[in-house]
N, C-alpha and C positions, 0 to 999 in steps of 0.2 A: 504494500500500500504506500502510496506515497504520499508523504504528509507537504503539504500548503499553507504561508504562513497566511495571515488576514489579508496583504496586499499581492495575494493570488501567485507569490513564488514560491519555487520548490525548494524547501531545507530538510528534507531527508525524505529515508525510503524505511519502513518497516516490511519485515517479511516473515511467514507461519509456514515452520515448518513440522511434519507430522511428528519429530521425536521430541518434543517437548514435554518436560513432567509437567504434574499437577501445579508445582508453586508456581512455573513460568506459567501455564498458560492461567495463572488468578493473574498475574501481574500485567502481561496480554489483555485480560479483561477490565484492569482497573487502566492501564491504556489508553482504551477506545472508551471509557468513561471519560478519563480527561479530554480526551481529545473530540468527544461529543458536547461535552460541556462548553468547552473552547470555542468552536465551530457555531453552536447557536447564539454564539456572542456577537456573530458578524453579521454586518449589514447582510437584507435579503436581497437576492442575485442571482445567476448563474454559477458565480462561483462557490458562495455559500451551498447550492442547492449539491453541486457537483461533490463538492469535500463532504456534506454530508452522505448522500450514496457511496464514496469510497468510505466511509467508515461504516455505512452499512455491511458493504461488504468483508469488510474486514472482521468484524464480529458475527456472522454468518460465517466463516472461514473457522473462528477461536471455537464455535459452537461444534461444526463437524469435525475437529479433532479431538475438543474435548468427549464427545457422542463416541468416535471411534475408540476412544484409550479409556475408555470403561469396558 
């Protein structure tokens, strides 16, 4: 996933991958909490609307591994 600062540039890349234990993927989920949180702070837009769907998917991603590694 790549993360987008409020003025719509690129400062980093997160990536899920399947071997992750339980405590990374809580920290995974607390994450895409911050970064949900973050993201509703910003004007509404295109770009807010976009960052938010890339955090969709991103926690849709923590969920099917967490789901697999049970």
């Amino acid at each position: 996933m790549n993360i987008i600062n409020s003025k719509g540039l690129h400062v980093g890349v997160v990536t899920v991958s399947a071997d992750r234990t339980l405590t990374e993927m809580q920290q995974l989920q607390a994450m895409a909490a911050k970064l949900l949180e973050t993201a509703r702070k910003l004007p509404a837009g295109p770009v807010c609307r976009d960052i938010l769907k890339e955090i969709g998917k991103f926690r849709v991603r923590i969920a099917a591994l967490k789901a697999k590694a049970k």
